[in-house]
N, C-alpha and C positions, 0 to 999 in steps of 0.2 A: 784473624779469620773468624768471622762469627758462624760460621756454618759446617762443621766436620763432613769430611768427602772422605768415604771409607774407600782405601786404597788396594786392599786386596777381598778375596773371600773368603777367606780363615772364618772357622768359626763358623759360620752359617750352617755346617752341613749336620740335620738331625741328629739327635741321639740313639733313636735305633738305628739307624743306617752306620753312625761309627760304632753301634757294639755289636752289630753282626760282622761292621771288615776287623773290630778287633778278636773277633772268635774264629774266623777265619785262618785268620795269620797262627792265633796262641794254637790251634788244633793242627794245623800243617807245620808249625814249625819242624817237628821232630820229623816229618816226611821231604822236609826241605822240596815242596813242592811250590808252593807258594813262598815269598820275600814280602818285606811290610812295602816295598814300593814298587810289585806290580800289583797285589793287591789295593795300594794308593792310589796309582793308576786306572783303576777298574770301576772305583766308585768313586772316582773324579774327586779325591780328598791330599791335601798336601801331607806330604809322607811324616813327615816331623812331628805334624798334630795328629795323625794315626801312630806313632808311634807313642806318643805322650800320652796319649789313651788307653795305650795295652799296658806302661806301666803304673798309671794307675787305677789300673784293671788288676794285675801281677799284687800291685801291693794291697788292695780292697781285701782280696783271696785272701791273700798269705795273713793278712791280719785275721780274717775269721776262721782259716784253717787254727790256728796260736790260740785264739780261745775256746774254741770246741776241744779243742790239746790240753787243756792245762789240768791237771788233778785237782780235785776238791783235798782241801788241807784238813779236813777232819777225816776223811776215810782215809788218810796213808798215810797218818801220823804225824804228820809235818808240824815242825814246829817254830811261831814266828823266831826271826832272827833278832837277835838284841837289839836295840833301837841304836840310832848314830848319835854320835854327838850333838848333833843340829835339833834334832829328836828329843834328847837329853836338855837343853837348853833352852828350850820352849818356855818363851816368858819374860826372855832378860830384860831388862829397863838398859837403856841406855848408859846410865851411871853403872851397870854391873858389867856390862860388856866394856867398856873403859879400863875396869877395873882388871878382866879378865885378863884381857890382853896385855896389862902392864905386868900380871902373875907370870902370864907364859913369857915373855921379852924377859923377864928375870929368872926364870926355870930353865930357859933355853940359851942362857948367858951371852942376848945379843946387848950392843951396847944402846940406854935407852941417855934421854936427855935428863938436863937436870930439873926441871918441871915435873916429870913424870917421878922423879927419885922424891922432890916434896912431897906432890899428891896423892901416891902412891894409885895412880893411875894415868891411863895414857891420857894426852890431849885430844879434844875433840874437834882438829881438823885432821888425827890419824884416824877417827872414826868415818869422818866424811869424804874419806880415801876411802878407806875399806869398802863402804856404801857403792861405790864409784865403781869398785872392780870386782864388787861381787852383789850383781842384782837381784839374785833370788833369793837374799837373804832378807828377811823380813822379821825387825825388830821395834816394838814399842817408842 
């Protein structure tokens, strides 16, 4: 097909017109006067994508309601939480994360191989697992 033929009309209908029917809707809900799809209806919009709109319309709010919320950590005393281990650890090389893990596997009395009992650290295809099943760890 070298030519796209838009099949429906989703999507086309302005963005002030879907946030006046989704103000509509969020204001009558509690009067249960209006539904999101006779309001859908009315301004000629499919009910699904007026609904998709109101939550996130719901969720915009509720995030800036959470930050106008939150106290300032120096008027109320607050004080930060100890850092995590991940936090703590900031910096490993590679060779020390090897190493770590072979400390914990022996601390934690699982059974390790005999490689890892010579080098006194783990092998680096147990590192390139760990990599695999935990991406947001980010190490040197």
């Amino acid at each position: 097909m070298r030519t796209y033929k838009r099949k429906t009309e989703r999507g086309k209908t302005p963005p002030d017109i879907m946030e006046i029917a989704a103000k509509l809707v969020v204001e009558t809900l509690d009067l249960r006067e209006y539904s999101v799809l006779k309001i859908a209806k009315e301004f000629d919009i499919n009910f699904s994508t007026l609904s998709r709109y109101i939550q996130k319309l719901k969720k915009r709010n509720l995030c800036q309601i959470r930050e106008q919320e939150t106290p300032n950590p120096a008027s109320t005393g607050y004080q930060q939480p100890r850092p995590r281990s991940s936090q703590i650890m900031f910096g490993l090389t590679l060779k020390e994360v090897r190493k770590f893990a072979y400390e914990c596997g022996v601390s934690f009395r699982v059974n390790v191989s005999d490689s890892w009992e010579s080098n006194k650290c783990a092998g680096p295809d147990c590192f390139t697992a760990f990599k695999k099943r935990n991406p947001k760890f980010s190490i040197r």
